[in-house]
Structures are given as C-alpha cells and as structure tokens.
PyMOL Python script that loads the backbone (N, CA, C, O; Angstrom):
from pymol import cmd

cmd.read_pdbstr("""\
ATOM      1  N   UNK A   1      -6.189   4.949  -9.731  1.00  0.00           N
ATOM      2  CA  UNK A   1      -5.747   4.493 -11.018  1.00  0.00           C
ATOM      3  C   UNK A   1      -4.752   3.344 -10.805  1.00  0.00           C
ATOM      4  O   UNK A   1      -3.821   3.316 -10.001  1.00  0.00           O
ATOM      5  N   UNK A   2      -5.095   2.486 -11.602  1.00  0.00           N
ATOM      6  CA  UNK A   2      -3.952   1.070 -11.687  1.00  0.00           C
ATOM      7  C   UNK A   2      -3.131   0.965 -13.000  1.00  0.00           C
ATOM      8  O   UNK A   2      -3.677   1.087 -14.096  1.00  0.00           O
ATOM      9  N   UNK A   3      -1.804   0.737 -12.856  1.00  0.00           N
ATOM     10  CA  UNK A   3      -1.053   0.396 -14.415  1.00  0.00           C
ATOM     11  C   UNK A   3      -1.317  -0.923 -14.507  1.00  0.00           C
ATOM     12  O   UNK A   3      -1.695  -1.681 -13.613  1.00  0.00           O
ATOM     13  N   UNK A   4      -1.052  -1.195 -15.854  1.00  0.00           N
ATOM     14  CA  UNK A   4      -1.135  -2.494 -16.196  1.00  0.00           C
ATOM     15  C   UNK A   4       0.417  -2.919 -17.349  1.00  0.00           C
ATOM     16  O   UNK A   4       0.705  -2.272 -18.356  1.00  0.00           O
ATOM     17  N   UNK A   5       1.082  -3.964 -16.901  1.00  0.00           N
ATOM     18  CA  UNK A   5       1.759  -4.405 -17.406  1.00  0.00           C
ATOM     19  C   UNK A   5       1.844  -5.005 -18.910  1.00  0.00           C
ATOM     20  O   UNK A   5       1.837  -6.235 -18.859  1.00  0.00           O
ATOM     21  N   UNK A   6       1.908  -4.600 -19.981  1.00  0.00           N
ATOM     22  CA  UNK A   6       1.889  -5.301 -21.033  1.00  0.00           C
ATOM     23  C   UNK A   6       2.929  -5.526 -21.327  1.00  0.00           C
ATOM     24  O   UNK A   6       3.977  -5.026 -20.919  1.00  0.00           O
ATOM     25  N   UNK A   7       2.670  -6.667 -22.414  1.00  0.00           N
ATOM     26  CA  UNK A   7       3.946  -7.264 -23.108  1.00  0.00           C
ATOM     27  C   UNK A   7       4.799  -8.428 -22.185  1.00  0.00           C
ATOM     28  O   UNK A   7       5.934  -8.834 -22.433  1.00  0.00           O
ATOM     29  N   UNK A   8       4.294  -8.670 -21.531  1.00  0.00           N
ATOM     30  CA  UNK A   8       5.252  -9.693 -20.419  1.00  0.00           C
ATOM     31  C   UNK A   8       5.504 -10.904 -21.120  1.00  0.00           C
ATOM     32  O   UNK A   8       4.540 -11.314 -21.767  1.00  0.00           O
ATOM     33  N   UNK A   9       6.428 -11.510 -21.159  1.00  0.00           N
ATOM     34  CA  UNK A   9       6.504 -12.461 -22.194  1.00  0.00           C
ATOM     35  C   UNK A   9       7.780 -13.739 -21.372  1.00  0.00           C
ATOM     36  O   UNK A   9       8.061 -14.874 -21.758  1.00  0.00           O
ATOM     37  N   UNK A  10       8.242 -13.063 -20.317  1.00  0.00           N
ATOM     38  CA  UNK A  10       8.777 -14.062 -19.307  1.00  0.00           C
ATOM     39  C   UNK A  10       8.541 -14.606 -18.090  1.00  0.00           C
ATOM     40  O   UNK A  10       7.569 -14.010 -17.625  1.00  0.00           O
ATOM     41  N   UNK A  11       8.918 -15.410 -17.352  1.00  0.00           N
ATOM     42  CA  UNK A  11       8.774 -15.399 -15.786  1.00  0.00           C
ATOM     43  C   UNK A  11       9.515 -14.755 -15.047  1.00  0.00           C
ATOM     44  O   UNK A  11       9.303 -14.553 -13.852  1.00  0.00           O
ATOM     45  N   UNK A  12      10.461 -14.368 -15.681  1.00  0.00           N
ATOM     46  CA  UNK A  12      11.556 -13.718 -15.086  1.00  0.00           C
ATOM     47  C   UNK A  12      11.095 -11.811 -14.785  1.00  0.00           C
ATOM     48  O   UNK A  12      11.380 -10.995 -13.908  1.00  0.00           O
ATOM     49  N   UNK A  13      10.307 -11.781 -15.989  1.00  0.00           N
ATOM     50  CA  UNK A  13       9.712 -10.137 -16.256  1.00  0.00           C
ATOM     51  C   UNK A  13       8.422 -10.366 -15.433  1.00  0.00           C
ATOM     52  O   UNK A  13       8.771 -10.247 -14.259  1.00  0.00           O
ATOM     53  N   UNK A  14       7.573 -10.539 -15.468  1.00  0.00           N
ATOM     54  CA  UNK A  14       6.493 -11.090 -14.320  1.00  0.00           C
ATOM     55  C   UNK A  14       6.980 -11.154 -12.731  1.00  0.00           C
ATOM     56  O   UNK A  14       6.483 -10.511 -11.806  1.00  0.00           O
ATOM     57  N   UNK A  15       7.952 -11.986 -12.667  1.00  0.00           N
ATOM     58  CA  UNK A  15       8.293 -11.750 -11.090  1.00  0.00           C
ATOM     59  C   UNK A  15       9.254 -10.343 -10.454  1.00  0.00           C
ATOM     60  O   UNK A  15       9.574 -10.006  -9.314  1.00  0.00           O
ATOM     61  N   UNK A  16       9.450  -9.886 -11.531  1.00  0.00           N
ATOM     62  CA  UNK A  16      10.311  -8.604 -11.605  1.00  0.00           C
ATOM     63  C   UNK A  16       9.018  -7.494 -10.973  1.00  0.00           C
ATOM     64  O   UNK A  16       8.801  -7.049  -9.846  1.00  0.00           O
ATOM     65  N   UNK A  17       8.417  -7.345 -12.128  1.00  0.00           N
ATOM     66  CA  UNK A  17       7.006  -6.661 -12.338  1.00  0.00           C
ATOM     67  C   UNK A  17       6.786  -5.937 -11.355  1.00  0.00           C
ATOM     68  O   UNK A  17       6.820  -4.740 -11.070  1.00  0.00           O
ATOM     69  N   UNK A  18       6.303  -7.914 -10.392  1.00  0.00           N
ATOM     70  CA  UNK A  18       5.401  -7.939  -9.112  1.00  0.00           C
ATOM     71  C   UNK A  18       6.459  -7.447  -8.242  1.00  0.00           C
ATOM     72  O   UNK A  18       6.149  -6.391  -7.691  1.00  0.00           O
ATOM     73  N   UNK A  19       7.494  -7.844  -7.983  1.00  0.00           N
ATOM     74  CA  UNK A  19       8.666  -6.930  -7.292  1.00  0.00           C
ATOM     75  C   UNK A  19       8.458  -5.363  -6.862  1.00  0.00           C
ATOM     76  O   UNK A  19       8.592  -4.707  -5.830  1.00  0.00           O
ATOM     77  N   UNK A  20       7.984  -5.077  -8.469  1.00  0.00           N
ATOM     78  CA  UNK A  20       7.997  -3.234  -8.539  1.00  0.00           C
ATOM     79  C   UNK A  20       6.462  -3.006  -8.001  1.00  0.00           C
ATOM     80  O   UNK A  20       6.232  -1.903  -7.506  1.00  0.00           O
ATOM     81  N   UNK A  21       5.605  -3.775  -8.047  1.00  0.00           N
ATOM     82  CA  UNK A  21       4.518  -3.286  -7.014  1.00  0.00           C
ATOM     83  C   UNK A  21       3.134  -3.778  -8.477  1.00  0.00           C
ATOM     84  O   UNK A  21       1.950  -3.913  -8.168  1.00  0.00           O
ATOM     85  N   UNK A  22       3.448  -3.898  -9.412  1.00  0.00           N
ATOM     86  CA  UNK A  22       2.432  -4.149 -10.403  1.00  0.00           C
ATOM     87  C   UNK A  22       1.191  -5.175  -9.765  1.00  0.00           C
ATOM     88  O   UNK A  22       1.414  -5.714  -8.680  1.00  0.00           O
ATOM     89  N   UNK A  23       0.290  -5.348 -10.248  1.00  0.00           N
ATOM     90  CA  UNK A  23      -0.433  -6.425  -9.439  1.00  0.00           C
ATOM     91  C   UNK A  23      -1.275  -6.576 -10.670  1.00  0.00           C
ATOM     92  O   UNK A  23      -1.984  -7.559 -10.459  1.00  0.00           O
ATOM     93  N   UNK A  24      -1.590  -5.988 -12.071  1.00  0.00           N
ATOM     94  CA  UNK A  24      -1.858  -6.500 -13.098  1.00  0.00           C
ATOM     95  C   UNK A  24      -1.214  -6.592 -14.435  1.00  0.00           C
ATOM     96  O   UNK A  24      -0.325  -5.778 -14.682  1.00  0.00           O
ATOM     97  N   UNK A  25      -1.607  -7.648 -15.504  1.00  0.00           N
ATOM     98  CA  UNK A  25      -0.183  -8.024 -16.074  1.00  0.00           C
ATOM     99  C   UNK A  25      -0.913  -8.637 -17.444  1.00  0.00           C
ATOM    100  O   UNK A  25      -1.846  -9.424 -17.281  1.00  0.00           O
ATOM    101  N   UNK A  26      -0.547  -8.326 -18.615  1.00  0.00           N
ATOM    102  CA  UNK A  26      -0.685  -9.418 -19.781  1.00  0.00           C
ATOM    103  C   UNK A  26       0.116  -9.728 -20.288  1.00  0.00           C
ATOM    104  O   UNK A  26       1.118  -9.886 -19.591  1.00  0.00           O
ATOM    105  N   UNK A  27       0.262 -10.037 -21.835  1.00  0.00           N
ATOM    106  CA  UNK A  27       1.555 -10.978 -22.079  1.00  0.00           C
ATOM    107  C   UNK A  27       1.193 -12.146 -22.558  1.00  0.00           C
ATOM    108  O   UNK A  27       0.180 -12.740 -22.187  1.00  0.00           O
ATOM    109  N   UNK A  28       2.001 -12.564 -23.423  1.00  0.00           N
ATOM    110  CA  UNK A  28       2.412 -14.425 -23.999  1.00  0.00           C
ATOM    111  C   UNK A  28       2.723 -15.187 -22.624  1.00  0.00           C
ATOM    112  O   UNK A  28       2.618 -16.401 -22.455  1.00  0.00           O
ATOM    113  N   UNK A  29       3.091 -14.323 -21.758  1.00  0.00           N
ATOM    114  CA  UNK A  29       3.881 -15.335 -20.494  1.00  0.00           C
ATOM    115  C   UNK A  29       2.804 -16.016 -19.747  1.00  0.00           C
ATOM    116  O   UNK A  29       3.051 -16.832 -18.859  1.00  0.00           O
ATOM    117  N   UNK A  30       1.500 -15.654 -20.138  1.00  0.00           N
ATOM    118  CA  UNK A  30       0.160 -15.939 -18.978  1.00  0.00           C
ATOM    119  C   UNK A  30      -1.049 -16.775 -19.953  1.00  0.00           C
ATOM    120  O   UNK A  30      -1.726 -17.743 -19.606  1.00  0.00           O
ATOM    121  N   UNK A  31      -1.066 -15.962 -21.437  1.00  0.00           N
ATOM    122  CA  UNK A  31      -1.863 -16.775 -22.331  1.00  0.00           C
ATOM    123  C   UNK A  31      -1.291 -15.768 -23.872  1.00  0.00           C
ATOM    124  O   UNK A  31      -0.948 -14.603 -24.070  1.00  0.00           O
ATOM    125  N   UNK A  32      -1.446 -17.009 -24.700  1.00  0.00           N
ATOM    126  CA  UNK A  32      -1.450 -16.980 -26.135  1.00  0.00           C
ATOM    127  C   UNK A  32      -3.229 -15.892 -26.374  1.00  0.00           C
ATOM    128  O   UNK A  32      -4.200 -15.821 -25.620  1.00  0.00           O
ATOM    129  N   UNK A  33      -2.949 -15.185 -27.820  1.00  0.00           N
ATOM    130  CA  UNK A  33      -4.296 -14.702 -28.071  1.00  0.00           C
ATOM    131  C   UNK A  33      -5.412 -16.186 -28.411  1.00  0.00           C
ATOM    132  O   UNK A  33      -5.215 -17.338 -28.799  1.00  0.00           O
ATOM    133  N   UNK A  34      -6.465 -15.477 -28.063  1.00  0.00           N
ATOM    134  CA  UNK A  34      -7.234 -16.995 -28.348  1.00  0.00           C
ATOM    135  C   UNK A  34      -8.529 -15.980 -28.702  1.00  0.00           C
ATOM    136  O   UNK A  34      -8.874 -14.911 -28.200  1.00  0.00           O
ATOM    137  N   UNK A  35      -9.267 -17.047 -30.132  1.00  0.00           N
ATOM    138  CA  UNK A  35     -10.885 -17.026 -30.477  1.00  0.00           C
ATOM    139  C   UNK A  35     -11.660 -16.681 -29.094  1.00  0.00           C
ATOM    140  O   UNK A  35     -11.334 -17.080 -27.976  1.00  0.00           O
ATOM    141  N   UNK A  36     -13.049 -15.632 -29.508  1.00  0.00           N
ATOM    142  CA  UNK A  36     -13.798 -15.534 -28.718  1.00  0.00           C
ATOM    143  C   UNK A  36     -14.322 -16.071 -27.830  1.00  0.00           C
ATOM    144  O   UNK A  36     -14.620 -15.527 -26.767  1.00  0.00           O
ATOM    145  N   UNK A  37     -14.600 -17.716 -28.249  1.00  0.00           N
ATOM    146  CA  UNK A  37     -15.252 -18.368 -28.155  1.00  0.00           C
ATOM    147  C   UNK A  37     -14.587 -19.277 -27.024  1.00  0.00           C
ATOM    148  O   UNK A  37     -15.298 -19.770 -26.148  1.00  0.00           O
ATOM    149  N   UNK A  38     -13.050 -19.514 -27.064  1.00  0.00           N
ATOM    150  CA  UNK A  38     -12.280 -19.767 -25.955  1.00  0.00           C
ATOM    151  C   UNK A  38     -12.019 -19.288 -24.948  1.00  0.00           C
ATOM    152  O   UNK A  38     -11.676 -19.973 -23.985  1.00  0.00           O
ATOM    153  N   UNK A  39     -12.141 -17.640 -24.900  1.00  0.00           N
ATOM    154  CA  UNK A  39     -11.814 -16.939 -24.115  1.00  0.00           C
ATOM    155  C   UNK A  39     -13.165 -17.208 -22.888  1.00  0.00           C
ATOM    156  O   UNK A  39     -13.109 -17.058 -21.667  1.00  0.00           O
ATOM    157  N   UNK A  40     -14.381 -17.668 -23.784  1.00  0.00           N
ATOM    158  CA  UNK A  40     -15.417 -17.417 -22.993  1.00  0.00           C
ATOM    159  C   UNK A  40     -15.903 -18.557 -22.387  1.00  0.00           C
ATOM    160  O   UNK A  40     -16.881 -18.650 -21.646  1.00  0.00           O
ATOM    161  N   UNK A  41     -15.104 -19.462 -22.779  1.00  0.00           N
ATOM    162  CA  UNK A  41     -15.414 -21.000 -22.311  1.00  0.00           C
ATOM    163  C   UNK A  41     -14.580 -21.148 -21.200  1.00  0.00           C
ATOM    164  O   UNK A  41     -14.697 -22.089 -20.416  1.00  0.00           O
ATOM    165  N   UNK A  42     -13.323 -19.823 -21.043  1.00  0.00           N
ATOM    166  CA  UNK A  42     -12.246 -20.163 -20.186  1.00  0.00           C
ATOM    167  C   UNK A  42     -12.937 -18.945 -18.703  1.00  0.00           C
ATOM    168  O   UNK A  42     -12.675 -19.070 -17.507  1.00  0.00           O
ATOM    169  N   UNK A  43     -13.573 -18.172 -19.167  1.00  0.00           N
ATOM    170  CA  UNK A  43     -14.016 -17.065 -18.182  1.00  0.00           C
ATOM    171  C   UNK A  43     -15.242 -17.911 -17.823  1.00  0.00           C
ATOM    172  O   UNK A  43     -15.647 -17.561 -16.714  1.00  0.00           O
ATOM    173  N   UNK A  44     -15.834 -18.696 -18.241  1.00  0.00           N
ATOM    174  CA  UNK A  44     -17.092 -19.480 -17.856  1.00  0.00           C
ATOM    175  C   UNK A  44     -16.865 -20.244 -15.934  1.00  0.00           C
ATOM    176  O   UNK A  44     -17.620 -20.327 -14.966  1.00  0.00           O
ATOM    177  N   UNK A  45     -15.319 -20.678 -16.223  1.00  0.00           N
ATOM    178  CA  UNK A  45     -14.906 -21.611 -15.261  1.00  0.00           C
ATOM    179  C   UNK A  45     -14.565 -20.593 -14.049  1.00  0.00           C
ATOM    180  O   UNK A  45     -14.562 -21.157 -12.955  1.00  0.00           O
ATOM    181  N   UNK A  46     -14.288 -19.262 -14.022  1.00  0.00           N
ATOM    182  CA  UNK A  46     -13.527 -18.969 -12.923  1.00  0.00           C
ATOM    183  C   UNK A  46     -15.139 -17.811 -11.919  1.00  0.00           C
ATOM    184  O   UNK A  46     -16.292 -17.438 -12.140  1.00  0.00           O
ATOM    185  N   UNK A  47     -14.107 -17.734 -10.876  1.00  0.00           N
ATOM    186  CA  UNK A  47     -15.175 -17.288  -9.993  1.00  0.00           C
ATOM    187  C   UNK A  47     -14.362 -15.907  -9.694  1.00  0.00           C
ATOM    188  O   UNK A  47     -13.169 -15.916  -9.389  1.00  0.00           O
ATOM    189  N   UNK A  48     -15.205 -14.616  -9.826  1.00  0.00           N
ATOM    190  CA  UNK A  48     -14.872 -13.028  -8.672  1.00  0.00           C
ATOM    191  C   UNK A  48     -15.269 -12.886  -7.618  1.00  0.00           C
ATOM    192  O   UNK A  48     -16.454 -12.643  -7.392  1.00  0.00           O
ATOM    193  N   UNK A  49     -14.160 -13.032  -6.499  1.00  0.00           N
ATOM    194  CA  UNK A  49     -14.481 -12.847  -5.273  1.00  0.00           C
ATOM    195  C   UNK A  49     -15.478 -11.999  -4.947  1.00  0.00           C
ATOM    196  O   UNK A  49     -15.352 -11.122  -5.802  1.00  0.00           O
ATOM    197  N   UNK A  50     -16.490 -11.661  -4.183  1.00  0.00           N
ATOM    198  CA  UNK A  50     -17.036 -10.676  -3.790  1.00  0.00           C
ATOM    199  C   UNK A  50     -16.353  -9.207  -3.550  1.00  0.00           C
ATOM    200  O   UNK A  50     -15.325  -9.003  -2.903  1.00  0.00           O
ATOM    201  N   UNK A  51     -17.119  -8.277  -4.185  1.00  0.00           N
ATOM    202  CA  UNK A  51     -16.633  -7.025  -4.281  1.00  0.00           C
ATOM    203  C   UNK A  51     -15.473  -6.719  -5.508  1.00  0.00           C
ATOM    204  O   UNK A  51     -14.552  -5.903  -5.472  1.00  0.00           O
ATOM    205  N   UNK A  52     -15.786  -7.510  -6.423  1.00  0.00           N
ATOM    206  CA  UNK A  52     -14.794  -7.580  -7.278  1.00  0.00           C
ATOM    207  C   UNK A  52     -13.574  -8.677  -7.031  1.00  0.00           C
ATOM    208  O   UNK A  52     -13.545  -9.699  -6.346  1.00  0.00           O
ATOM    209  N   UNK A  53     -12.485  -7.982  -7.953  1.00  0.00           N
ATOM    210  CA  UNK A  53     -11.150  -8.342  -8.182  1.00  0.00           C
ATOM    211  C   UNK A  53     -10.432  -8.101  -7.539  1.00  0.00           C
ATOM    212  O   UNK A  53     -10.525  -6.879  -7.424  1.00  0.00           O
ATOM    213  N   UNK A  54      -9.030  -8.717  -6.455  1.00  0.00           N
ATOM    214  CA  UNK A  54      -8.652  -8.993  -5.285  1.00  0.00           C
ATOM    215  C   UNK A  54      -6.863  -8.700  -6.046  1.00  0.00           C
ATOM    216  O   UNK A  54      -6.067  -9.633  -6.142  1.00  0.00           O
ATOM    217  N   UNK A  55      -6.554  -7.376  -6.469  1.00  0.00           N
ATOM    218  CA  UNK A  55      -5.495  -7.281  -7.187  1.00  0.00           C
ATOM    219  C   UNK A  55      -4.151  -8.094  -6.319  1.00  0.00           C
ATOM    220  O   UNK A  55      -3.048  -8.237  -6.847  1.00  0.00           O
ATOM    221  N   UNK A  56      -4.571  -8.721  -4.502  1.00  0.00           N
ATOM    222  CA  UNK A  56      -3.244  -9.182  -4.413  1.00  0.00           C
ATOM    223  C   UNK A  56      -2.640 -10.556  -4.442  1.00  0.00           C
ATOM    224  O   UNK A  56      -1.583 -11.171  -4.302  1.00  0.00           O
ATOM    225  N   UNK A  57      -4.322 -10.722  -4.786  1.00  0.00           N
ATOM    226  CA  UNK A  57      -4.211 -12.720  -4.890  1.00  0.00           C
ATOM    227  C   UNK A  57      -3.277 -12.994  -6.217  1.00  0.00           C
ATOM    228  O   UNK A  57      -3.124 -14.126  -6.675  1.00  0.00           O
ATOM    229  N   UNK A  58      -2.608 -11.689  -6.835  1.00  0.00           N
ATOM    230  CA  UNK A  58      -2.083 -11.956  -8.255  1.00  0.00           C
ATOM    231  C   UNK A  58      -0.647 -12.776  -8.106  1.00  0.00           C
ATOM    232  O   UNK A  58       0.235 -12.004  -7.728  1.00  0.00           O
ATOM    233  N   UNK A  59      -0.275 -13.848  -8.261  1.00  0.00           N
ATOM    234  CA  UNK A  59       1.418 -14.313  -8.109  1.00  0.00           C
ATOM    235  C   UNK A  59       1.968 -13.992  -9.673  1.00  0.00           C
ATOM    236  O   UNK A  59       1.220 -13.583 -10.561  1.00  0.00           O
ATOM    237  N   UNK A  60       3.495 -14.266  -9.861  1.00  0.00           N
ATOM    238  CA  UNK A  60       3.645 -13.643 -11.284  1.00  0.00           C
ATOM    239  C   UNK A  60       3.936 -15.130 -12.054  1.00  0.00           C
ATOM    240  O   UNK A  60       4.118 -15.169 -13.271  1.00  0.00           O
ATOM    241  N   UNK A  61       3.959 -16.292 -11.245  1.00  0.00           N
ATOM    242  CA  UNK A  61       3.355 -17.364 -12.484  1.00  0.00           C
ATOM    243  C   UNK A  61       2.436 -18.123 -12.240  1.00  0.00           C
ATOM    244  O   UNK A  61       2.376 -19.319 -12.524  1.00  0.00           O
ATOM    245  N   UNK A  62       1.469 -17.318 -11.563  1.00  0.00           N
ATOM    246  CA  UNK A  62       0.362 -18.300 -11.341  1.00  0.00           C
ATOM    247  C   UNK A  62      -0.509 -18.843 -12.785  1.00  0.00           C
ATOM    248  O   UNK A  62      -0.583 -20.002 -13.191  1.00  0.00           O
ATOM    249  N   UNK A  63      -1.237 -17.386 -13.503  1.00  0.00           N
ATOM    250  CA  UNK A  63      -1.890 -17.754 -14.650  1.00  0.00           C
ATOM    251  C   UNK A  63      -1.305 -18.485 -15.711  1.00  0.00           C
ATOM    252  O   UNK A  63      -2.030 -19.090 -16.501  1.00  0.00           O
ATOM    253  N   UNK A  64      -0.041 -18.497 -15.818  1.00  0.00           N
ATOM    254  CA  UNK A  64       0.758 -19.037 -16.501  1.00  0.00           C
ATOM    255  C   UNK A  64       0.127 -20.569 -17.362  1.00  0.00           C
ATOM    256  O   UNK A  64      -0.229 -21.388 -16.515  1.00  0.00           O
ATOM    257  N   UNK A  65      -0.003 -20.913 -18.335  1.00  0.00           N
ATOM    258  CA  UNK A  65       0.257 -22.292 -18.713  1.00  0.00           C
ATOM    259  C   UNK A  65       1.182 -23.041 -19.244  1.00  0.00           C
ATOM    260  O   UNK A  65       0.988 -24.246 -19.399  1.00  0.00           O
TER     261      UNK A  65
END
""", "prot")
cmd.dss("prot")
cmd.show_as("cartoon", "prot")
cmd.util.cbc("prot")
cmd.orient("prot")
C-alpha cells in the first residue's frame, strides 16, 4: 500500500513530504484542476517507464509549473 499526499499547495510542503518518505503527491503546487481534454493532451506527451511507475524518480518540484 502507498499514501498519497493531498492538498500540497507549497514547495516548501512538497519538499517536506518527500523528506518524510512520501513519493506521491497532488496539490495546486504541481497543477491547477484542468478540462478533460487538457489533462489528456498533457498525458499524451509523457512516457511510463517499463514496468510501470518508478515512485523514486519523484523530486518535490519537479512537476511543478
């Protein structure tokens, strides 16, 4: 089982987070809510490593914009 961080809304709470061992995270601090239609134009671009999702490639401002 994995927790997941909600509500993150700083960089400061994000690098905290990852401190405490979190390795997944949502929040205003990473993305605003967005239309379907963005979300899927934005998941279009990225690639999953083989075997899935690589919970340690996570930094706490990487996704950030």
């Amino acid at each position: 089982m994995r927790a997941v961080a909600e509500g993150v809304e700083t960089a400061d709470q994000a690098e905290r987070l990852y401190q405490l061992g979190y390795r997944l995270a949502q929040g205003f601090h990473f993305a605003r809510p967005l239309p379907p239609a963005e979300i899927e134009r934005r998941l279009a671009g990225r690639s999953v490593p083989a075997g899935g999702d690589d919970p340690g490639r996570w930094e706490p401002s990487s996704l950030a914009s």
